[in-house]
Residue frames as qw, qx, qy, qz and C-alpha x, y, z in Angstrom:
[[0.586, -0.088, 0.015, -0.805, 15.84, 42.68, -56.24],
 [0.877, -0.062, -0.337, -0.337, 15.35, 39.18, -56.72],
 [0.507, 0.257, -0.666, 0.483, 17.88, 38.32, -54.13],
 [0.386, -0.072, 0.319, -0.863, 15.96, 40.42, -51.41],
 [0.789, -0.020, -0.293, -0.540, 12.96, 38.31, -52.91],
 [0.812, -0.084, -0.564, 0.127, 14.51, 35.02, -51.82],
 [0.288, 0.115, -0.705, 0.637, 15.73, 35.88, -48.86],
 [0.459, -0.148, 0.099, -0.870, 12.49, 37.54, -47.58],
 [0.825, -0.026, -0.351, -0.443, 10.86, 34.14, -48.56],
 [0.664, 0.014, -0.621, 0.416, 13.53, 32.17, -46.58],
 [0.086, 0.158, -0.569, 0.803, 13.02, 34.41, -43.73],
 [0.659, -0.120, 0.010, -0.743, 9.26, 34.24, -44.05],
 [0.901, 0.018, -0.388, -0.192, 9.39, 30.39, -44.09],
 [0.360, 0.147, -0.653, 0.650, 12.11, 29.93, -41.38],
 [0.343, -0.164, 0.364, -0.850, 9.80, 32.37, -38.93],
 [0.786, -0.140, -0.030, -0.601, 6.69, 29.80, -39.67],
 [0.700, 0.285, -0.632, 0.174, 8.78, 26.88, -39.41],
 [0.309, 0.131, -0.734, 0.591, 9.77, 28.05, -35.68],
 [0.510, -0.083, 0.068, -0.853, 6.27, 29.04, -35.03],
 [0.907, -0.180, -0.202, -0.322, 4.90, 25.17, -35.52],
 [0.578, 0.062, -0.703, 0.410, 8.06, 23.63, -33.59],
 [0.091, -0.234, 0.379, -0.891, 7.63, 25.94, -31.45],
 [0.659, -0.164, -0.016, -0.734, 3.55, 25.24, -30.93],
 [0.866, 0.051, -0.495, -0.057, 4.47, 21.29, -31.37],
 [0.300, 0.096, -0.654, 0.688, 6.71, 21.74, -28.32],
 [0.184, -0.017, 0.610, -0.770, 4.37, 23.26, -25.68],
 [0.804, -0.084, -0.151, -0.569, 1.39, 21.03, -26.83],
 [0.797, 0.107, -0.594, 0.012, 3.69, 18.30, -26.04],
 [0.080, 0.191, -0.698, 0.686, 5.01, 19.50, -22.99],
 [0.647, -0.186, -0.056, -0.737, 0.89, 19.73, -22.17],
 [0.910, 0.094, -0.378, -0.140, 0.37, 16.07, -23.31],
 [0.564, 0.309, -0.627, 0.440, 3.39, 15.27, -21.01],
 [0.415, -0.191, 0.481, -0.749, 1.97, 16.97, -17.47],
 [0.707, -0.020, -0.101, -0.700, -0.98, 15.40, -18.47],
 [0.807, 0.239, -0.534, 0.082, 0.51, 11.98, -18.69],
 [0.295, 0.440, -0.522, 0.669, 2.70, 12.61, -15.60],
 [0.439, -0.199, 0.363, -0.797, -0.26, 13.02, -13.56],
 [0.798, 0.068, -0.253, -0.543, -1.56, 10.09, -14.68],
 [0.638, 0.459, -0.575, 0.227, 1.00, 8.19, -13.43],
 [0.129, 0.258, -0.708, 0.645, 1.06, 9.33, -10.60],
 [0.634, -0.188, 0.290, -0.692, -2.32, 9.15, -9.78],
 [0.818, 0.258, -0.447, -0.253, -2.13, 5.63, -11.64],
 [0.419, 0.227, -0.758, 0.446, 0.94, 4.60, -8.88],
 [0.415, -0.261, 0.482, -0.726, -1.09, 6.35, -5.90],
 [0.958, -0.001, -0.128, -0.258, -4.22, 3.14, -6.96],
 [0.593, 0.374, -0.621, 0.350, -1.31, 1.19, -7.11],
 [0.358, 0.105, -0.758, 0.536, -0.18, 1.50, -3.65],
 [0.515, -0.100, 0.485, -0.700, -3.62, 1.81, -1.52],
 [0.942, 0.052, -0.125, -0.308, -4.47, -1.53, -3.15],
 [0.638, 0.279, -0.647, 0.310, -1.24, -3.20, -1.99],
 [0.177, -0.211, 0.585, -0.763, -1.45, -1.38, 1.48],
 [0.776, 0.076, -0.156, -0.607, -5.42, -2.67, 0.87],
 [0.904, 0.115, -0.400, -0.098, -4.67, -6.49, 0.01],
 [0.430, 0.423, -0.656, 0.454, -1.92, -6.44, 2.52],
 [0.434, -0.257, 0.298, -0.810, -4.79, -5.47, 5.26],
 [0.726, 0.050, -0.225, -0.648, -6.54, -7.85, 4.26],
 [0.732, 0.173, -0.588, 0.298, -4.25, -10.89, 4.24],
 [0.405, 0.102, -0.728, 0.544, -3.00, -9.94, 7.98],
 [0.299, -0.045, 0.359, -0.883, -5.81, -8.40, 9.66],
 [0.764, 0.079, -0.068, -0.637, -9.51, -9.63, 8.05],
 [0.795, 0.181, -0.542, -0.204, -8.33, -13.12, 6.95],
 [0.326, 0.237, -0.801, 0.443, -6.35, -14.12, 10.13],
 [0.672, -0.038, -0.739, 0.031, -7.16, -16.23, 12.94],
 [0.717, -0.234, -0.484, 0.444, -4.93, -15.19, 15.14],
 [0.134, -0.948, -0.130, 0.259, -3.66, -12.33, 16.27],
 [0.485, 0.851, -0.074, 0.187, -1.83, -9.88, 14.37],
 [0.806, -0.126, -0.152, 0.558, 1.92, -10.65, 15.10],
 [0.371, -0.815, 0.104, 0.432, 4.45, -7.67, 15.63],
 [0.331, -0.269, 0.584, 0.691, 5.96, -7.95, 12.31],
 [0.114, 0.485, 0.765, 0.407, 2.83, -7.99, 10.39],
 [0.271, -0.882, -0.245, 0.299, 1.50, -4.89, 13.16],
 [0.417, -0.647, 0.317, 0.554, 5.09, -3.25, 11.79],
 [0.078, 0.111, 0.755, 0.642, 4.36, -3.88, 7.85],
 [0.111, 0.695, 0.710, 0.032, 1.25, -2.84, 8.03],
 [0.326, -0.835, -0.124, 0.426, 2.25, 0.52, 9.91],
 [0.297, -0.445, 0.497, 0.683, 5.47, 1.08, 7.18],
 [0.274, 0.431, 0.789, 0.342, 2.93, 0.45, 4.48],
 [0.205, -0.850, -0.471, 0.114, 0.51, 3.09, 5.71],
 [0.299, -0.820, 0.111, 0.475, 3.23, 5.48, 5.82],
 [0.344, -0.097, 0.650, 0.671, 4.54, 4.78, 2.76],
 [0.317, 0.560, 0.619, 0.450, 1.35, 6.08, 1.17],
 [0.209, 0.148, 0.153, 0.955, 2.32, 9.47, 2.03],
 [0.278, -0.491, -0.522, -0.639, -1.67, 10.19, 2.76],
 [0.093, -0.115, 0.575, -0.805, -2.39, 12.25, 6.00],
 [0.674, -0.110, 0.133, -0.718, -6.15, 11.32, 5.71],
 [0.823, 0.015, -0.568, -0.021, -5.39, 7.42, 5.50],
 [0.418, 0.112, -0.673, 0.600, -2.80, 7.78, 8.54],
 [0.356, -0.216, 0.386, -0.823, -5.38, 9.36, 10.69],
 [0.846, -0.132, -0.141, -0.496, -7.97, 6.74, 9.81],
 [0.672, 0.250, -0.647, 0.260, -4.95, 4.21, 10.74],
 [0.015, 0.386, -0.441, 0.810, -4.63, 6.10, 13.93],
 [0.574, -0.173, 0.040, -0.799, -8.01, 5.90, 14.52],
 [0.849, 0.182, -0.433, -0.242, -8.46, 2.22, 13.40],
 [0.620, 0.023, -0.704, 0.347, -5.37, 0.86, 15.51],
 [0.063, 0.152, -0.583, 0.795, -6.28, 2.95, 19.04],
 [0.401, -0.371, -0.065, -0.835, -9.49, 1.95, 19.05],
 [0.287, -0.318, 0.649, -0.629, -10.60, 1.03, 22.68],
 [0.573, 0.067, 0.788, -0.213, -13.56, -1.67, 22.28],
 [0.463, 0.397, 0.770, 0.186, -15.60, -4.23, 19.68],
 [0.355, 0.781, 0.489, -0.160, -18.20, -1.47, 18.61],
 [0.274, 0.933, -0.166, -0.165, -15.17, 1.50, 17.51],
 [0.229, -0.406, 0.736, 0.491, -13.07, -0.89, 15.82],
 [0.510, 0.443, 0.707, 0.209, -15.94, -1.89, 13.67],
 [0.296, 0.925, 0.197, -0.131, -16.60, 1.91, 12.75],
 [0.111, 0.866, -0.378, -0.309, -13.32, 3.04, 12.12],
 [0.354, -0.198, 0.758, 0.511, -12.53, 0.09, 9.81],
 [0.450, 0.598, 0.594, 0.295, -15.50, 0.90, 7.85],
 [0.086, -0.887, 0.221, 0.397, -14.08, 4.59, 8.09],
 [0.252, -0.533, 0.654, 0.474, -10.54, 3.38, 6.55],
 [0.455, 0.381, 0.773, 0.225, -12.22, 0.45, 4.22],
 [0.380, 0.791, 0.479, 0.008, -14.19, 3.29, 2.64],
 [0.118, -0.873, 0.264, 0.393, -11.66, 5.67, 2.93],
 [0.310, -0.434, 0.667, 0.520, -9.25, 3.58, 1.15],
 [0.447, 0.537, 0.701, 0.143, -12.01, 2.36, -1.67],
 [0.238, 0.954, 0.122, -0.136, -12.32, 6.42, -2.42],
 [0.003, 0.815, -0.316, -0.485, -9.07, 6.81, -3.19],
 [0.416, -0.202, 0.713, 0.527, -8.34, 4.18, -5.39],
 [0.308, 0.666, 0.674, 0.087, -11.33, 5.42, -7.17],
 [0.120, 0.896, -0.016, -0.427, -10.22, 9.12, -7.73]]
């Protein structure tokens, strides 16, 4: 009888035992997405302010014209952020035809890229 007793208790305290690992695990896995996403959204800022400052430096700040290697880093930049609505404003931005729609569609991209590093 009093064997039965302890074991019951050991089986009753084992079962709650895997019941808070258990709960401590998939709050952590939570806490872990959660984190994960941060990251990534944390890398995404990350690169449209490098792609950003990189604009900035060979396009806005220059003189001259934009060289073919700097026209080719800019372009592998841009593509490297992976972001079909940046690459269209890029599109937009590098085919445009006179003065008046290359001012709009860099304040297109400029703002474009300001929203995402803000999300």
């Amino acid at each position: 009888m009093q064997n039965s007793n302890k074991l019951i208790t050991l089986v009753i305290i084992l079962l709650l035992g895997n019941i808070f690992f258990g709960w401590m695990y998939i709050s952590s896995k939570v806490v872990v997405r959660s984190l994960e996403t941060k990251i990534q959204s944390q890398k995404i800022n990350s690169d449209v302010l490098l792609f950003t400052k990189l604009f900035m430096d060979k396009v806005l700040s220059g003189t001259k014209e934009v060289s073919f290697d700097d026209r080719l880093q800019l372009e592998n930049a841009i593509r490297g952020l992976n972001d079909k609505e940046i690459f269209d404003s890029w599109q937009l931005f590098t085919k445009a035809k006179d003065q008046a729609q290359v001012q709009k569609n860099f304040y297109s991209l400029f703002q474009l890229l300001l929203k995402k590093i803000t999300m």
